[in-house]
LOPATOR-599795 format. One record per residue: x, y, z of N, C-alpha, C, O, CB in turn; residue in three letters. Coordinates in steps of 0.02 Angstrom, whole numbers, padded with zeros to 5 digits, always signed. Atoms other than C-alpha are relative to their C-alpha. Glycine has a CB too. Layout:
% LOPATOR-599795
XYZXYZXYZXYZXYZALA;...
//
This chain:
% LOPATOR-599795
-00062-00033+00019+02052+03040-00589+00053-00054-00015+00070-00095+00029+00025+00049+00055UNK;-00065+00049+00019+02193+02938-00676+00039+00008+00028+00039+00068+00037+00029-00002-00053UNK;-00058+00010-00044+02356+02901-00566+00056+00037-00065+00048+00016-00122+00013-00099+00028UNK;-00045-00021+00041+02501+03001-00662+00059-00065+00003+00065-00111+00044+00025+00077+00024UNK;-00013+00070+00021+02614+02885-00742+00077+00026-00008+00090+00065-00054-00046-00035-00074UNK;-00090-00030-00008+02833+02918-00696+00007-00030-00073-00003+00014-00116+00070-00044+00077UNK;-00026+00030+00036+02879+02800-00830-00047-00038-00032-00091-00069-00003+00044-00026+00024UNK;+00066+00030+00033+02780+02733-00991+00020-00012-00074+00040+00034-00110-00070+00054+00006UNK;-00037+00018+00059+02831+02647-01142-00062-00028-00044-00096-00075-00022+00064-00056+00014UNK;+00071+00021+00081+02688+02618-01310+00029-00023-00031+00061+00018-00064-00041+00054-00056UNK;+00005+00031+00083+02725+02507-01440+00070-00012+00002+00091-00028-00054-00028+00056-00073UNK;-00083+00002+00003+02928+02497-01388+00032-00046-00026+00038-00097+00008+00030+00000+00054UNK;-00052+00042+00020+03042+02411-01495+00064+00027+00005+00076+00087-00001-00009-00021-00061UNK;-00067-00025-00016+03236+02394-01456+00023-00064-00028-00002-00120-00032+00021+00021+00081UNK;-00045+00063+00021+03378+02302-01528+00063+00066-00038+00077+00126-00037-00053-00077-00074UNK;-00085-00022+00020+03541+02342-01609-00004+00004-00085-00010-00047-00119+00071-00075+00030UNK;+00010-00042+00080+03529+02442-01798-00039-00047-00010-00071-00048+00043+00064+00013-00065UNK;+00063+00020+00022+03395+02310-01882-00006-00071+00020-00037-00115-00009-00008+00010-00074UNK;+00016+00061-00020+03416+02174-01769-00050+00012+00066-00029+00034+00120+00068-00041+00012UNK;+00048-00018-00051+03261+02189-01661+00013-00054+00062+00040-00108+00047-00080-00001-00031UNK;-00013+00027-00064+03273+02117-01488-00068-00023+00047-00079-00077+00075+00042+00056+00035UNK;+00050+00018-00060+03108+02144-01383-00045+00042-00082-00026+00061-00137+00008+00046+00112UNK;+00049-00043+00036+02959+02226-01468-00066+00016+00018-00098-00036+00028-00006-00021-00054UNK;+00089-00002+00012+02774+02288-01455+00011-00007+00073-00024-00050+00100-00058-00069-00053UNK;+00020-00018-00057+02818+02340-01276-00045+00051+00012-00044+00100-00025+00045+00009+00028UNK;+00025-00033-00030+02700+02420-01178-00003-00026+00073-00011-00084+00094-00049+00013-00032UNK;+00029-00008-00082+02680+02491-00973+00008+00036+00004+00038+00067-00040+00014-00024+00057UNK;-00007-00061-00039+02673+02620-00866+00027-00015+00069+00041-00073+00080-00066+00036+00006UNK;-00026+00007-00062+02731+02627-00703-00034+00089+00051-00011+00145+00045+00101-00013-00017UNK;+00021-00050-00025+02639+02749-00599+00051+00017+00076+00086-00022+00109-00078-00016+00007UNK;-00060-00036-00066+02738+02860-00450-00023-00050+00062-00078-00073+00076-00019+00107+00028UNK;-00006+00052-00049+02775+02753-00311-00019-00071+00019-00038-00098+00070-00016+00021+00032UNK;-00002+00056+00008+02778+02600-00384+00051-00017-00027+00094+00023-00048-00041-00018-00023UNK;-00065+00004+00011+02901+02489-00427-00009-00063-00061-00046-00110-00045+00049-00015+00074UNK;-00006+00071+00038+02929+02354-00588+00040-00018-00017+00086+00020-00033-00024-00015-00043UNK;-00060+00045+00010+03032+02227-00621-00001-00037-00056-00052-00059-00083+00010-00045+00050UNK;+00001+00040+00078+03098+02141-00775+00044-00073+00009+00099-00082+00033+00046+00056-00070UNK;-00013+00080-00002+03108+01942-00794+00002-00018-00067-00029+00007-00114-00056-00046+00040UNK;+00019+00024+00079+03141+01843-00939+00067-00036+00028+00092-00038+00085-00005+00062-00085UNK;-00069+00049-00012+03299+01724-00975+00060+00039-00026+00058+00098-00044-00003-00078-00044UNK;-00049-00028+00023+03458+01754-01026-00002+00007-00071-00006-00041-00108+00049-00029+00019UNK;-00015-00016+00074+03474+01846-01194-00075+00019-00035-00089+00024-00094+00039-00073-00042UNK;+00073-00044+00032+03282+01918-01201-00005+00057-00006-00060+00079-00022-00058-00002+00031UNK;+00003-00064+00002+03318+02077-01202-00010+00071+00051-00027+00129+00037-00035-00003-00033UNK;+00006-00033-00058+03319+02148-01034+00039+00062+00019+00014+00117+00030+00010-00042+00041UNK;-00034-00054+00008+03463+02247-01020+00010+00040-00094+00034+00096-00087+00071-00027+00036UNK;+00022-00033+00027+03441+02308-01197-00068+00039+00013-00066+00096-00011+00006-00028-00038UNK;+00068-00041-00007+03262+02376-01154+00029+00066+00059+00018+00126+00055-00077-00062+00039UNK;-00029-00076-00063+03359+02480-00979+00066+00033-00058+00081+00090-00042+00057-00043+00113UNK;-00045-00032+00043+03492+02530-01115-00035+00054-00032-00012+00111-00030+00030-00045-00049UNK;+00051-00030+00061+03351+02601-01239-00011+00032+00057+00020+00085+00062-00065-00043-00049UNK;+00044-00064-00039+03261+02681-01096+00034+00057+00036+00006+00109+00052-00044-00028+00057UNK;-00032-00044-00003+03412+02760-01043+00016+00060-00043+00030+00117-00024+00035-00025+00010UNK;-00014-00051+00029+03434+02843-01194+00081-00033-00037+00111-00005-00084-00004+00067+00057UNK;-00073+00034+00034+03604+02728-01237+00004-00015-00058+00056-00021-00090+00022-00058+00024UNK;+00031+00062+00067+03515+02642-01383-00061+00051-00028-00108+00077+00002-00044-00100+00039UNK;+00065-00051+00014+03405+02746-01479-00045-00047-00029-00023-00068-00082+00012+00068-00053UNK;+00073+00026+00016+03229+02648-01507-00010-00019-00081-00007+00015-00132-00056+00062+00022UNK;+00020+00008+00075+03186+02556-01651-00073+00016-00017-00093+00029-00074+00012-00073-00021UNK;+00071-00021+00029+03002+02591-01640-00036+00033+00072-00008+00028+00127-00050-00080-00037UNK;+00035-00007-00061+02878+02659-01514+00021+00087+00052+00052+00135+00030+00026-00078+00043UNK;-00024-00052-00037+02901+02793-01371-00011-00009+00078-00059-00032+00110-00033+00061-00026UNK;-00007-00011-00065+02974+02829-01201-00028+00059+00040-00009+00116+00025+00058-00002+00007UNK;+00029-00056-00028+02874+02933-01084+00037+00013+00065+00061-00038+00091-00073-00009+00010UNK;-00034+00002-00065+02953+02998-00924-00042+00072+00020-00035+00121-00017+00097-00001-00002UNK;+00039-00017-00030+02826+03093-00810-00049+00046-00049-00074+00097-00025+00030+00024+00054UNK;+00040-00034+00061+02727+03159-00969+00040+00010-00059+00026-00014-00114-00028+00071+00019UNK;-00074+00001+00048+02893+03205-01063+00020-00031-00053+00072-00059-00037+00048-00018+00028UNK;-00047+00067+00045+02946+03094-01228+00060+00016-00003+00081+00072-00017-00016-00016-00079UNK;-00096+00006+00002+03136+03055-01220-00007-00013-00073-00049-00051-00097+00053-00078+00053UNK;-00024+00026+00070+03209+03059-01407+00043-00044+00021+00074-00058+00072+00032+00051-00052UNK;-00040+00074+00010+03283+02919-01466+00079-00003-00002+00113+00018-00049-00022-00033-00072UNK;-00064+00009+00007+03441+02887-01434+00045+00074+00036+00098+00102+00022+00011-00014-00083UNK;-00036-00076-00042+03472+03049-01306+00006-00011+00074-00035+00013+00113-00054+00076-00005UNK;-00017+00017-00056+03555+02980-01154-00004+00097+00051-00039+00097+00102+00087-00050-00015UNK;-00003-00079-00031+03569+03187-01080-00075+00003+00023-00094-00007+00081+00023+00072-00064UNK;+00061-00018+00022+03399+03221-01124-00026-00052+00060-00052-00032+00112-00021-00012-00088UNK;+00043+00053-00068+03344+03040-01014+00011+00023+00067-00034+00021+00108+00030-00086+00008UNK;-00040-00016-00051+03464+03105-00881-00018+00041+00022-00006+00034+00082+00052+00007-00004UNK;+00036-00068-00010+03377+03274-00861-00074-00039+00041-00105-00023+00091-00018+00049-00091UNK;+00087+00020-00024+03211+03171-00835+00012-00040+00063-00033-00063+00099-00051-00057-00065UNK;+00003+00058-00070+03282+03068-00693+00047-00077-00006+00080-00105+00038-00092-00029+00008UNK;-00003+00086-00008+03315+02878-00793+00085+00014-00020+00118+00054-00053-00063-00066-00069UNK;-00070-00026-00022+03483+02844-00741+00001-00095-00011-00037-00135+00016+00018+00057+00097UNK;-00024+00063+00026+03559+02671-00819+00084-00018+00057+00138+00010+00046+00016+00016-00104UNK;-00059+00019-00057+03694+02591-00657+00018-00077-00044-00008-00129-00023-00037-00012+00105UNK;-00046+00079+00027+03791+02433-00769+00016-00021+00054+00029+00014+00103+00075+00001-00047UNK;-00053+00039-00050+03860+02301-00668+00075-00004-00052+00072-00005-00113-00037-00096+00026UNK;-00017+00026+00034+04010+02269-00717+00048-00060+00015+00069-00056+00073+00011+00041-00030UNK;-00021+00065-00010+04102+02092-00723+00081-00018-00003+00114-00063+00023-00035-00038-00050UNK;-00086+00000-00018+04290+02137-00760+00011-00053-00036+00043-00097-00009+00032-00009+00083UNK;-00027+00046+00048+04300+02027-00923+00043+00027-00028+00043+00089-00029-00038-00025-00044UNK;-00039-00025+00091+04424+02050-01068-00054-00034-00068-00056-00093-00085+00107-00054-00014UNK;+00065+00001+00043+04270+02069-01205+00052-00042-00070+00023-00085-00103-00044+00103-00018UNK;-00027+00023+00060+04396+02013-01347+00022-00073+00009+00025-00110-00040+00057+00046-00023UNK;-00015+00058+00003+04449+01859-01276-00048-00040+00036-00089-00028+00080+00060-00007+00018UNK;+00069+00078-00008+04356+01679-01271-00010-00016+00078+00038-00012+00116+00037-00097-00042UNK;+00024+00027-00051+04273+01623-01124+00079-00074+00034+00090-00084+00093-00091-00032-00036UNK;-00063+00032-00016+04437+01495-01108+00021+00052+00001-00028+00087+00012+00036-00050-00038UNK;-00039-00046-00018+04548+01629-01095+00001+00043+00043+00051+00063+00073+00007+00022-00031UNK;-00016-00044-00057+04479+01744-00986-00005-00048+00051+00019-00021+00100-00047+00064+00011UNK;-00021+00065-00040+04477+01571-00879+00049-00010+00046+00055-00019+00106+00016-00043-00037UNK;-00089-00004-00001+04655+01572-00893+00024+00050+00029+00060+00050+00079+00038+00004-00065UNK;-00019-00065-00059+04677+01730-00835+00012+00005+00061+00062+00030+00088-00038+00038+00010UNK;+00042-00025-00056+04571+01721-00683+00038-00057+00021+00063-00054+00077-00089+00010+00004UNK;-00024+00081-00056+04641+01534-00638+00094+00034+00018+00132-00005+00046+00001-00121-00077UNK;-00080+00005-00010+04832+01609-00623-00006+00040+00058+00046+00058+00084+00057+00030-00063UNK;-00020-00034-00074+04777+01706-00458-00042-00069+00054-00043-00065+00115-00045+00106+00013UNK;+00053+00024-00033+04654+01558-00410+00031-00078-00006+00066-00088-00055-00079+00020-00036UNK;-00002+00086+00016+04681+01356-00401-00040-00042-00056-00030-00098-00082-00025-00036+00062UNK;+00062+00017+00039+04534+01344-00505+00003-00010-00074-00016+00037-00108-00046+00049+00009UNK;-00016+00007+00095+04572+01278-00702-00063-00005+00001-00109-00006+00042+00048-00071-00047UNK;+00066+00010+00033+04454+01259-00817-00032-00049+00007-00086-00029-00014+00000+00003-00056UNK;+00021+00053-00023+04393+01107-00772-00040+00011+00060-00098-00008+00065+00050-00040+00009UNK;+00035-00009-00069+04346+01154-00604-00065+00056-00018-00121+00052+00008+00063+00034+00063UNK;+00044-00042-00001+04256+01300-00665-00059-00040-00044-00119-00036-00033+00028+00071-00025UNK;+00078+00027+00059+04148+01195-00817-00043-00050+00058-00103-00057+00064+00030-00071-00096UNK;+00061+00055-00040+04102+01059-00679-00036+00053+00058-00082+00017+00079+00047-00085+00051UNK;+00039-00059-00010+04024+01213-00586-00062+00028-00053-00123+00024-00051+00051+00049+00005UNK;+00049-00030+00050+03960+01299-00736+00001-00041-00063+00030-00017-00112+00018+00076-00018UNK;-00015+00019+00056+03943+01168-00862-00022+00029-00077+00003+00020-00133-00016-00056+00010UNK;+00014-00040+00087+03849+01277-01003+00066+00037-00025+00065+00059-00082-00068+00075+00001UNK;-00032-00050+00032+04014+01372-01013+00064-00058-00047+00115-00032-00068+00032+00068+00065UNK;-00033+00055+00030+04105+01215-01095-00001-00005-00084+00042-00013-00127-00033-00061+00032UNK;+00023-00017+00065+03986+01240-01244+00051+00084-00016+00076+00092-00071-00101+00007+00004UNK;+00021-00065+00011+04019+01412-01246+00102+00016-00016+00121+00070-00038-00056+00045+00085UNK;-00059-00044-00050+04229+01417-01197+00017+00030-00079-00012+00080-00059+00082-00054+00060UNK;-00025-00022+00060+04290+01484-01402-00057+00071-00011-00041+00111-00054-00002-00069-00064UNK;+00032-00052+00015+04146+01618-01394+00054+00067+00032+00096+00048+00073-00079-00009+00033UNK;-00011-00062-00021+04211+01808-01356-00045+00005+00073-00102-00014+00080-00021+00051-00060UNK;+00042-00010-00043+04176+01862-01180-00068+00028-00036-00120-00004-00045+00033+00042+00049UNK;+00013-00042+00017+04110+02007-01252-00070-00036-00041-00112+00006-00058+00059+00036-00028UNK;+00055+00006+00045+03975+01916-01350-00041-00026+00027-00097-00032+00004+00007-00028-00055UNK;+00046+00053-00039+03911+01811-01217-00059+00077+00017-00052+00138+00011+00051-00053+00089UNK;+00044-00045-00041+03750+01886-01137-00003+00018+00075+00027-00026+00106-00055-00020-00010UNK;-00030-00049-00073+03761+01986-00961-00005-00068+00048+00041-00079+00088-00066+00085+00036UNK;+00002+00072-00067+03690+01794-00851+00057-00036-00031+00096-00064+00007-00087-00066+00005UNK;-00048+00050+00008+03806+01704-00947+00060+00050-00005+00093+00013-00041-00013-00051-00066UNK;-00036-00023-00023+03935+01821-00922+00023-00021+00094+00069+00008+00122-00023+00058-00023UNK;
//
């Protein structure tokens, strides 16, 4: 007898209108188990829990949820089935540069920019980008 399968994704591609992101996913996840998603920053991780929420409607493939297919792009519809998308969130200003929201944060803190790049030096490269554009680790 086959193990029934909560959650199960064939052939899943996700990304943002025709910019593909992950693709040619496949798993299942059978009831009372648990999986976890690894990769680096900017592989597509939280796009794939976006898509499976139902936030992002699917560029290819299909979401199964305990036999069920979720349409694409029907956050309600996921929500009915159970998959329930919890954001962190980080308390940026998305429009302004990685210097700036800096600036912000250093006028309650001792901490200039300086202090923070010799900490985090990738964000040195990065300080003229939009929060908002960075990806969720480098956020």
């Amino acid at each position: 007898m086959t193990e029934q399968q909560v959650l199960e994704c064939r052939g899943l591609s996700v990304g943002y209108g025709a910019v593909e992101v992950a693709r040619d996913i496949d798993f299942a996840v059978p009831a009372g188990h648990v999986l976890a998603l690894l990769g680096p920053n900017g592989a597509g991780k939280t796009t794939l829990l976006t898509t499976l929420a139902g936030l992002l409607p699917q560029l290819a493939g299909h979401v199964v949820v305990e036999g069920e297919e979720i349409p694409p792009g029907r956050p309600r519809t996921a929500n009915k089935c159970g998959v329930v998308l919890v954001p962190d969130d980080r308390a940026l200003f998305a429009g302004l540069t990685v210097r700036e929201n800096l600036r912000v944060a250093s006028s309650s803190s001792s901490m200039g920019f300086d202090e923070v790049v010799d900490i985090f030096p990738a964000l040195a490269r990065r300080d003229t980008v939009a929060a908002g554009d960075l990806s969720g680790g480098e956020q």
